[in-house]
N, C-alpha and C positions, 0 to 999 in steps of 0.2 A: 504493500500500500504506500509507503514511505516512499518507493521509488516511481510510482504512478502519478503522485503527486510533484515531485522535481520537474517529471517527462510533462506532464500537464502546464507543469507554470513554466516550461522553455517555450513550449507550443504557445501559451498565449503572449509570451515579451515579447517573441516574436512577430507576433500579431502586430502588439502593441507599436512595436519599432516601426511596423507597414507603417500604421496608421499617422504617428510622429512626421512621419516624412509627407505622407496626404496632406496633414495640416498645415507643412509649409507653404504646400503650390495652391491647395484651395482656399484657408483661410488667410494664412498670413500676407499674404500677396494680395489682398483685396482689401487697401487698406482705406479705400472709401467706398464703394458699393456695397455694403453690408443692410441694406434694405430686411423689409419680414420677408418676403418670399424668398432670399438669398438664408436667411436664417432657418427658415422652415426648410429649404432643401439640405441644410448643413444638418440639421435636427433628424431626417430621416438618414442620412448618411453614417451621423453617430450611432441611430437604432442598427442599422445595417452590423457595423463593427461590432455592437455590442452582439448583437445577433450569432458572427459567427464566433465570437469567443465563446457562447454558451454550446456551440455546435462542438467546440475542442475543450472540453473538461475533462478532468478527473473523476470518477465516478467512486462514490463512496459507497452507496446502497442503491437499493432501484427509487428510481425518479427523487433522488438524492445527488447531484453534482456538483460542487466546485471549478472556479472558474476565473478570470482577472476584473469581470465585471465590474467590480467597487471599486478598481483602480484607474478606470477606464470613463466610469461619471462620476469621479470626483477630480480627476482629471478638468475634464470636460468642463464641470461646472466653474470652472478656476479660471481656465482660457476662453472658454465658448461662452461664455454669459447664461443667461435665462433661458431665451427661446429653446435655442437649439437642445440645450439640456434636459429640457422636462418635456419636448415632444419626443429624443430618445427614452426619457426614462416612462413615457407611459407607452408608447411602443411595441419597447421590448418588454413591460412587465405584461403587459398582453399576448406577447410570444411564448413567456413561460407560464403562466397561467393556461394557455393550450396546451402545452406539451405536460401538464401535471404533473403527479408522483408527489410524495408525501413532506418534498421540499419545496413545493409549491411557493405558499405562505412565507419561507423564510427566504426564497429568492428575490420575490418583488417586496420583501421586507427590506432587503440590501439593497435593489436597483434603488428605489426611493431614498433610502438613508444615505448612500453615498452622494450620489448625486445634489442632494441638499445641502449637505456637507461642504458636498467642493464651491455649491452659492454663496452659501452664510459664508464661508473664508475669503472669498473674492468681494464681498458688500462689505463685509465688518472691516476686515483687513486690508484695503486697498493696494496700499505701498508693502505689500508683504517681499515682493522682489527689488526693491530698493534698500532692506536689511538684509539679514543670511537668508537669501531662501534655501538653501540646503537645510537650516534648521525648522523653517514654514515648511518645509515639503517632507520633512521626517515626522514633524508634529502633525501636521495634515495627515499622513498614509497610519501613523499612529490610531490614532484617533477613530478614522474612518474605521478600521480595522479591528479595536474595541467595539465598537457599535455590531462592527459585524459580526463578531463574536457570541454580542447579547440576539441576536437575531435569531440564534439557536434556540428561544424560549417559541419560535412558532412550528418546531419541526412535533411530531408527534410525541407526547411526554416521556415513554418506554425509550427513544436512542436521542434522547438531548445531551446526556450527559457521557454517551459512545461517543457519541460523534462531538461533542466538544475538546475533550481528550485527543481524538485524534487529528482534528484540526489545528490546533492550537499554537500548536509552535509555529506553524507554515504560514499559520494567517497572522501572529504577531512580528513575525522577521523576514519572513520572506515578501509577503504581501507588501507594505509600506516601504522596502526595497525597491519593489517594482516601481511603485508612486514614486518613489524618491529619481529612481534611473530615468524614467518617461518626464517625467516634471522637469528635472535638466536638460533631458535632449532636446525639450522643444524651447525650454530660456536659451539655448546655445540658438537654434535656428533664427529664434527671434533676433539675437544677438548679431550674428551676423548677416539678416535680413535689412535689418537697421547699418550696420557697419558700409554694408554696399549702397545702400540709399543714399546715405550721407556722402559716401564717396562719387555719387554720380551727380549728385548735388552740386556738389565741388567743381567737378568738372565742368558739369556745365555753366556754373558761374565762369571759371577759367577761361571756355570758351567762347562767351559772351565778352569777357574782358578786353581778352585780344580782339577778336571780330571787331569790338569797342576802339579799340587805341588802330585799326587797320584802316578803318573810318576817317578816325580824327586824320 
């Protein structure tokens, strides 16, 4: 089981790594047409990802799986705002409320609590990435990851406390890892998203300067 669950969370980083790089060329790059129908399609896009991370789990028990989901819309809720956020998170808890199983209840227990999570930190905390956010994004994946822990109160009372035990370690260190890794890749693209902006910025002043003085 130990090792089903490692193979499971490589399978969804690497998910998560796809979708990292999506967010540069779809979102980041659109850095004024962000209208609601540009939000609504970003919102179904995110259902989409979360979709197929619930498709690559770990399976614990029947229609009991684990999955990077709560890393992915608290994520989400942190860089994508509102919109997009809470049209993934009702979505996809409507994906897994079809697919049932006795984890039902505490799946769209976590699609809700994460995703709310990564809002409240991005409203409350605005300049979170203007202090450590390496410490904002361990406290955030922390945090989320407690929550999702108590989430375990919706699975059937008889394997609350199996299945808490055996998640346990993976969702307090490994989980918030993930949050932590994904959270950096995408402050780095930002990063250097902005580095080139400003550099083209430049240029084109420069260009205009001379143009300027070729004039005179």
């Amino acid at each position: 089981m130990k090792e089903s669950i490692v193979i499971g969370l490589i399978r969804n980083i690497a998910i998560l790594l796809t979708f990292s790089i999506l967010y540069d060329h779809f979102w980041a790059s659109r850095t004024k047409v962000k209208g609601l129908a540009f939000k609504s399609v970003a919102g179904v896009f995110l259902a989409g990802v979360v979709i197929i991370l619930i498709l690559t789990p770990w399976n614990y028990d029947s229609g009991i799986f684990f999955d990077t989901r709560s890393v992915m819309l608290s994520i989400s809720g942190l860089f994508f705002g509102p919109v997009p956020t809470i049209i993934a998170m009702v979505i996809s808890s409507i994906y897994r409320i079809i697919l049932g199983g006795s984890g039902a209840y505490m799946g769209v227990a976590v699609i809700f609590s994460s995703g709310t999570i990564g809002l409240l930190w991005s409203r409350y905390r605005p300049d979170w990435q203007k202090k450590n956010s390496l410490i904002e994004l361990v406290s955030l994946g922390f945090f989320v990851h407690v929550v999702m822990l108590a989430c375990t109160l919706f699975l059937p009372t008889e394997i609350i406390i199996p299945t808490f035990k055996q998640i346990f370690f993976s969702v307090i260190l490994l989980y918030p890892l993930s949050t932590v890794m994904l959270g950096k890749y995408i402050i780095k693209q930002d990063n250097n998203r902005n580095t080139r902006d400003a550099l083209e910025r430049s240029e084109k002043r420069w260009q205009f300067a001379l143009e300027g003085a070729g004039d005179g």
